[in-house]
C-alpha positions in Angstrom: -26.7 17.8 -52.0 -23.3 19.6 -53.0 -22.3 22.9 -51.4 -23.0 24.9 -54.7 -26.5 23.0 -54.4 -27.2 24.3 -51.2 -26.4 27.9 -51.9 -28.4 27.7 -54.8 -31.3 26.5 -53.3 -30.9 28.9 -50.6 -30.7 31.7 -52.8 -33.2 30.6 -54.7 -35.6 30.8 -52.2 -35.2 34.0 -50.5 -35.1 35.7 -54.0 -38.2 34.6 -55.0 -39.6 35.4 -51.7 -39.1 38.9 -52.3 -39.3 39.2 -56.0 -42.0 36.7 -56.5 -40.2 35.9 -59.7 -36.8 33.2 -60.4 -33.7 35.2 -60.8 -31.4 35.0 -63.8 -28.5 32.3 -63.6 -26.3 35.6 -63.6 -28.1 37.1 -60.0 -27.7 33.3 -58.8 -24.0 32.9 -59.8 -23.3 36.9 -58.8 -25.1 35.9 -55.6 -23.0 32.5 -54.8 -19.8 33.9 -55.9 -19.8 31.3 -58.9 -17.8 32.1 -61.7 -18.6 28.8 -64.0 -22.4 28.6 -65.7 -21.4 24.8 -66.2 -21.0 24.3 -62.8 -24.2 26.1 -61.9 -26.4 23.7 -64.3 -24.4 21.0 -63.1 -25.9 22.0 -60.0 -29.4 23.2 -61.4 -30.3 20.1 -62.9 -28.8 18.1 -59.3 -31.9 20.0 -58.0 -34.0 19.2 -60.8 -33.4 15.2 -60.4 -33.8 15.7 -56.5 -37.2 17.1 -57.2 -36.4 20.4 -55.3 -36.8 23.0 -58.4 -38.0 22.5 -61.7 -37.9 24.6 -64.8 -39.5 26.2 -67.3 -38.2 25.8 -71.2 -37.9 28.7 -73.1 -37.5 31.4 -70.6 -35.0 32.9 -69.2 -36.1 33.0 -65.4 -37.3 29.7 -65.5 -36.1 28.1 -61.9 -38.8 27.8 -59.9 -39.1 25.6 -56.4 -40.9 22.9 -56.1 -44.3 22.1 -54.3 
């Protein structure tokens, strides 16, 4: 898993923790001092493939960790 991966799935996590909902790919990219959306779904689907989120078409706050 990249370092972008890691952050990402660390942020993930605690956010829905306390929000009980995915945040937007802007709160994760604000929140891992990204500046690229490519780069973060680069990264997204990495997680995807590893089986460690999975997503939800057609809505917006659709990353969600999986079971």
């Amino acid at each position: 898993m990249t370092k972008k991966g890691v952050k990402v799935l660390r942020f993930l996590r605690k956010y829905i923790k306390e929000h009980e909902i995915p945040p937007t790919k802007a709160e994760i990219l604000d929140a891992i001092g990204g500046k690229s959306v490519m780069a973060l779904d680069y990264a997204i689907k990495s997680l995807e493939e590893s089986g460690k989120v999975k997503r939800t078409l057609g809505k917006q706050r659709n990353i969600w960790l999986a079971n």
